[in-house]
MIGU-158424 format. One line per 4 residues: for each residue x, y negated, z of C-alpha. Coordinates in Angstrom, 1 decimal, padded with zeros to 4 digits. Layout:
X,Y,Z ~ ... $
***
This chain:
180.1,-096.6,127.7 ~ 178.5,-093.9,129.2 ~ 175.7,-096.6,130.3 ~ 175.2,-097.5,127.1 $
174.4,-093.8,125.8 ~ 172.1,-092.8,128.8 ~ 170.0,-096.4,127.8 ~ 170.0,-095.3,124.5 $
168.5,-091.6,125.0 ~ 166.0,-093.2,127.9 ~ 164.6,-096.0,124.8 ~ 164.5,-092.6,122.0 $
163.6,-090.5,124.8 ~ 160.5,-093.6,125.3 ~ 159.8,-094.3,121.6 ~ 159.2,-090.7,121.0 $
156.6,-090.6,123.9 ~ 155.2,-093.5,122.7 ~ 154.9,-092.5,119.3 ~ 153.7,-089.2,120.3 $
150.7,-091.2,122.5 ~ 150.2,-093.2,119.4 ~ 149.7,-090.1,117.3 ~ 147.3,-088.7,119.4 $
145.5,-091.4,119.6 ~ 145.3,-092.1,115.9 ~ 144.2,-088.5,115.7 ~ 141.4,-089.1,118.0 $
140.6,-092.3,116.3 ~ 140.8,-090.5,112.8 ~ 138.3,-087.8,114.3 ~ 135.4,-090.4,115.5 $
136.1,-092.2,112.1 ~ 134.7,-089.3,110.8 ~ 132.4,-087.8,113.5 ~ 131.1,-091.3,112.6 $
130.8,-090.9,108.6 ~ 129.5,-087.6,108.6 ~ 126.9,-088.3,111.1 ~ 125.7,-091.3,109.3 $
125.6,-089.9,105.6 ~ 123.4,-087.0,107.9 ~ 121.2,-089.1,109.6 ~ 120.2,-090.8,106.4 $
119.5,-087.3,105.2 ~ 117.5,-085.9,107.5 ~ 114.0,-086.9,109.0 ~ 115.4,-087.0,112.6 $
115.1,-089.4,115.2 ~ 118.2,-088.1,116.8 ~ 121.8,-090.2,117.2 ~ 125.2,-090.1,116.5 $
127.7,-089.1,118.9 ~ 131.0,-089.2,119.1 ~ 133.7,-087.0,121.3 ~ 135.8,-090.1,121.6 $
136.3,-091.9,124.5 ~ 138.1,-094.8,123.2 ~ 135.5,-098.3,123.9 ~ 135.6,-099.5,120.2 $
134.5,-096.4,118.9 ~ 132.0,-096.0,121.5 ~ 130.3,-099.8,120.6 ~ 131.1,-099.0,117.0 $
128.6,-096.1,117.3 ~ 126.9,-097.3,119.5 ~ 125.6,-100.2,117.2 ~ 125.7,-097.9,114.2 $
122.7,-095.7,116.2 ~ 120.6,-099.4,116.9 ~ 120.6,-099.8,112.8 ~ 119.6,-096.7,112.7 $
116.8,-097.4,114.9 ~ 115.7,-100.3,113.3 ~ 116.1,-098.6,109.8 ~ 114.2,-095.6,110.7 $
110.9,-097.8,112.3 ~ 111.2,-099.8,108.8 ~ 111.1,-096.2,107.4 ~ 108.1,-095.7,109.2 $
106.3,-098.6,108.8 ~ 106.4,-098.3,104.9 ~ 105.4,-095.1,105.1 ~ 101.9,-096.4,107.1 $
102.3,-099.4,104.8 ~ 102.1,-097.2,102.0 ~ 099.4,-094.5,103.1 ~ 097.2,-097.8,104.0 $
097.7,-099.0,100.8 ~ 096.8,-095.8,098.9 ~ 093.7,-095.7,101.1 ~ 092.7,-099.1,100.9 $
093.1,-098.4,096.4 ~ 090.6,-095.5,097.7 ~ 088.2,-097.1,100.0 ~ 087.9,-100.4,097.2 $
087.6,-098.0,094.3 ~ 084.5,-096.2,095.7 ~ 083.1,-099.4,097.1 ~ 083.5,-100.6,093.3 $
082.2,-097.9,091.8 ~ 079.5,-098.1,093.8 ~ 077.7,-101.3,092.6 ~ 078.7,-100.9,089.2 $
077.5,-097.4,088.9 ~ 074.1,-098.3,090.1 ~ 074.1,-102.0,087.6 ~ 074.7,-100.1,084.6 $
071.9,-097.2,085.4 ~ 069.0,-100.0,086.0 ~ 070.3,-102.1,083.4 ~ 069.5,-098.5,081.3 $
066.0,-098.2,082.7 ~ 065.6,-102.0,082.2 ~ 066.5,-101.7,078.5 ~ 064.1,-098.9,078.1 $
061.3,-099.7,080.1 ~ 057.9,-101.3,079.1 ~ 056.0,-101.8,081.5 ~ 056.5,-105.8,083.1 $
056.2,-104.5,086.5 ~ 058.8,-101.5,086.4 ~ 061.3,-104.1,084.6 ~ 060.6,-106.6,087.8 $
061.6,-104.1,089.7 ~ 064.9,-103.2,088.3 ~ 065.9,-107.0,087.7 ~ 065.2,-107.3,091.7 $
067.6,-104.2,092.3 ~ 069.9,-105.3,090.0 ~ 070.4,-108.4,091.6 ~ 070.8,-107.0,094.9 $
073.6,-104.8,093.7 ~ 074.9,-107.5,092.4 ~ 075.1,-109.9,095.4 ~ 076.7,-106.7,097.1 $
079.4,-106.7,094.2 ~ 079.7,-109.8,094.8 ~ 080.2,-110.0,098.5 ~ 082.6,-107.2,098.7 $
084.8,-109.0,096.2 ~ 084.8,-112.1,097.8 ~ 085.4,-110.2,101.3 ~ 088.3,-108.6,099.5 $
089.9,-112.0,098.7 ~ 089.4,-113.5,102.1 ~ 091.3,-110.1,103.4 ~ 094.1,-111.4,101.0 $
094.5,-114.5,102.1 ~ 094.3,-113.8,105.6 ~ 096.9,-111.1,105.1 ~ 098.8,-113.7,103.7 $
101.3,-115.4,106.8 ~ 099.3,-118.7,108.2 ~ 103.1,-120.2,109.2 ~ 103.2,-122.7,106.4 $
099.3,-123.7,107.4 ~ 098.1,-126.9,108.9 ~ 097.9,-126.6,112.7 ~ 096.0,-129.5,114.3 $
094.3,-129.6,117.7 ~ 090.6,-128.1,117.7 ~ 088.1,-127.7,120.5 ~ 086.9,-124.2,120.9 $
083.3,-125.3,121.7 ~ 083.1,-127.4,118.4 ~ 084.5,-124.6,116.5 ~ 081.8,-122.3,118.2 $
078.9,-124.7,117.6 ~ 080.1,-125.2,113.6 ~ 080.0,-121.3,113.5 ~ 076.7,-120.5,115.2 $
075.3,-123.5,112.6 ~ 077.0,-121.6,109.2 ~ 075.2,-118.3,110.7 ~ 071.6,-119.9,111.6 $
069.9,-119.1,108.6 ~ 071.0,-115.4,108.7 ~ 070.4,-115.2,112.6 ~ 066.8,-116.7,112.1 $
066.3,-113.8,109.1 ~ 066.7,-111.6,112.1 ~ 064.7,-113.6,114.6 ~ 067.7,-114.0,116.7 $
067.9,-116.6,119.8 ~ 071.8,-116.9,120.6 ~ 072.2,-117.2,124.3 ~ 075.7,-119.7,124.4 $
077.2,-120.8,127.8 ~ 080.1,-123.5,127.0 ~ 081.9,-125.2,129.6 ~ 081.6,-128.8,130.8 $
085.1,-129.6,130.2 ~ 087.3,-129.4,126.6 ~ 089.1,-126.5,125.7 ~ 091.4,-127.8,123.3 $
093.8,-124.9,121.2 ~ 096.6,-125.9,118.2 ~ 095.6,-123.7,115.6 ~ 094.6,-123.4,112.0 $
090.6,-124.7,111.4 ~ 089.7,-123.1,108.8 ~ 090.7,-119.7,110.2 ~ 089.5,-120.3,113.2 $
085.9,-121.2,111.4 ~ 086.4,-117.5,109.8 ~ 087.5,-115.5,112.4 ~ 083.9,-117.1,114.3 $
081.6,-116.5,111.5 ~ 082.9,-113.1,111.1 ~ 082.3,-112.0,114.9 ~ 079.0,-113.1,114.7 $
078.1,-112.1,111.2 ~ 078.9,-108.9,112.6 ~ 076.9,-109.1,115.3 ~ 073.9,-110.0,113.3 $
074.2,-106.8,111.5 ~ 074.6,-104.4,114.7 ~ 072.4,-106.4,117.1 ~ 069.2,-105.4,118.7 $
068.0,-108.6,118.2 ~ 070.0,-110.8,121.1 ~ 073.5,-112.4,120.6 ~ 075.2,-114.0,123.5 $
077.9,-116.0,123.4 ~ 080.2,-117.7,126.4 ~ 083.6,-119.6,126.3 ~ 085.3,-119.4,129.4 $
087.9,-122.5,130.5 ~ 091.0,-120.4,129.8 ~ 090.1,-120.4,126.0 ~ 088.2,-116.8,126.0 $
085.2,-116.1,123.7 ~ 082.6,-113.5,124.4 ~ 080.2,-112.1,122.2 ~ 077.9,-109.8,123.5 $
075.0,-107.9,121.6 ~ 072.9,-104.0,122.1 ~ 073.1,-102.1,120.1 ~ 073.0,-098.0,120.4 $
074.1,-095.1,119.2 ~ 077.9,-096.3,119.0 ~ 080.4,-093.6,120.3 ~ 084.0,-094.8,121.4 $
085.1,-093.8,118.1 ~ 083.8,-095.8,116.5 ~ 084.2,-098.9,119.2 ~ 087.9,-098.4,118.8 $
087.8,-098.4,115.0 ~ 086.1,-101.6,114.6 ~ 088.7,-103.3,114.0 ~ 089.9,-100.9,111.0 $
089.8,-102.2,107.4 ~ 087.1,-100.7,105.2 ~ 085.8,-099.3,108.4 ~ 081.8,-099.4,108.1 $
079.3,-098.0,110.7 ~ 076.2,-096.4,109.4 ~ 073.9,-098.7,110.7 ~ 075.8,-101.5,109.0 $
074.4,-101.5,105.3 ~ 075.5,-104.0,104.1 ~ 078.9,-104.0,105.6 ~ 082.2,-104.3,103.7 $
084.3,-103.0,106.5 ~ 086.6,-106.1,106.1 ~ 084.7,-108.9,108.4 ~ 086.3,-107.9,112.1 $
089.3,-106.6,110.2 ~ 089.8,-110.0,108.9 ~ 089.3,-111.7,111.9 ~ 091.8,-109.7,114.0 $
094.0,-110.6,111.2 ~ 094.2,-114.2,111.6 ~ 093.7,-113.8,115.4 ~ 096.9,-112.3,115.8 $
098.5,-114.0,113.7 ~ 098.0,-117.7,115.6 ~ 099.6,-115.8,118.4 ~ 095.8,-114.7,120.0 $
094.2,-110.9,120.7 ~ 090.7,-109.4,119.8 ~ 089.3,-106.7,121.6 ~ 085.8,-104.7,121.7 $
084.2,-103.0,123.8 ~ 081.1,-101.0,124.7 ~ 079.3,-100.1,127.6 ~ 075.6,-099.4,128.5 $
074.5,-100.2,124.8 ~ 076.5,-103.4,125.0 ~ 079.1,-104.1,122.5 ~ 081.4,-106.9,123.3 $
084.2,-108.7,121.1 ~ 086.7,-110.4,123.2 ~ 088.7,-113.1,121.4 ~ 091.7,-115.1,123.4 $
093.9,-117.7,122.8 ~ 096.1,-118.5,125.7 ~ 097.6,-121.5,126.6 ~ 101.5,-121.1,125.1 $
104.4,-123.1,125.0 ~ 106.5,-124.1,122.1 ~ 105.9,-125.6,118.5 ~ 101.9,-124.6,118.7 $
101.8,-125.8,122.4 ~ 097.7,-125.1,123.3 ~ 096.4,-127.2,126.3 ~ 093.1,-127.3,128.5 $
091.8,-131.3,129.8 $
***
């Protein structure tokens, strides 16, 4: 009997323990439960890159906060990223209103002096300006819609196999009438073998003309161009009186240089576009008067699988 009555104190004696171990450990549980909520609902508060954290050791907590702080993470670059997204837009509704306004401005102040003038000569002359402000109009617009569709994702585009020297000699015969306006000799060096890339033609054919349309506008009056066998394409022109700056910028949208009067500021900025997005990279650079655009597309494995012969 007396057995009995010591087994049952030791099995009380054992479920109080245990339930005492199990309070505590609710308790702590309870805490980080709410360590956790009120560190959340303040993170989404505040402007902070900082984390939660937790005084609990327990392991679920820990990987429960622990993957609470990597959504933070991943929520606070999308933060950031609309916020650029958004100050690029508002600057790009900036940059396209004064480019606008531009144009027009100057069309409906000849078109005034047209209207009013009466001598033949002075009304020549203001049809001839009027057209070339027109032609500008019209360039900038149609560089604005090529910026929109190359913003525009290129995954549901046909891919097909293209040689890199027939895309370079198609481009240099689209630019020949505006590099023999400039009395400009291009200087190409192709190799004897096939590069062959999977990528979309028709960006390709843009992301070309707008390197060396660009480099019509800059050069000093050479333009040289060289494919190498692991699918890089140089173009290489002088031109002075660039400053790192404005090297580095290049690639900005709306971004003009002074030199370039005629410039939208959307050419290079449309061609890194669509160079990036078939997986490539576009690079300038500048040394000794000679700017140099770098464009790559490396051999890559997978659905767009690119290939040398």
């Amino acid at each position: 009997m007396e057995n009995h009555v010591i087994i049952i104190l030791f099995l009380i004696i054992l479920l109080c323990v245990i339930t005492g171990i199990l309070s505590v450990k609710i308790y702590f549980l309870r805490k980080s439960a709410e360590e956790i909520r009120l560190g959340f609902a303040q993170k989404l508060l505040d402007d902070t890159n900082t984390l939660i954290d937790i005084s609990s050791r327990d392991r679920c907590m820990r990987r429960l906060a622990h993957d609470i702080n990597l959504s933070l993470k991943k929520l606070r670059r999308q933060e950031l990223s609309c916020r650029q997204g958004n100050l690029e837009i508002t600057n790009a509704i900036t940059n396209i209103s004064h480019d606008l306004r531009t144009p027009l401005t100057a069309i409906c102040g000849y078109l005034d002096l047209a209207a009013q003038a009466k001598d033949p000569e002075d009304i020549r002359r203001c049809l001839g300006i009027l057209q070339e402000r027109t032609e500008a109009l019209k360039q900038l617009t149609e560089e604005l819609f090529s910026y929109l569709t190359a913003a525009s994702s290129l995954g549901e585009s046909a891919f097909e196999e293209i040689s890199l020297k027939s895309a370079l000699e198609e481009a240099l015969s689209s630019c020949y009438a505006s590099l023999k306006e400039r009395k400009i000799t291009p200087t190409v060096f192709l190799p004897d073998r096939t590069v062959l890339r999977t990528l979309n033609k028709n960006a390709l054919s843009r992301i070309f003309y707008n390197i060396i349309d660009n480099a019509v506008k800059y050069s000093e009056g050479d333009l040289s161009i060289s494919l190498s066998a692991d699918g890089e394409i140089r173009f290489s022109n002088r031109t002075r009186g660039l400053s790192q700056l404005q090297v580095m910028r290049l690639f900005d949208r709306f971004y003009t240089v002074e030199t370039a009067a005629k410039s939208t500021g959307l050419g290079l900025s449309i061609a890194r576009e669509l160079t990036e997005q078939m997986g490539g990279r576009i690079t300038a650079h500048y040394q000794k008067e000679l700017l140099t655009v770098t464009v790559a597309f490396p051999e890559s494995e997978g659905p767009c699988h690119n290939n040398f012969l």
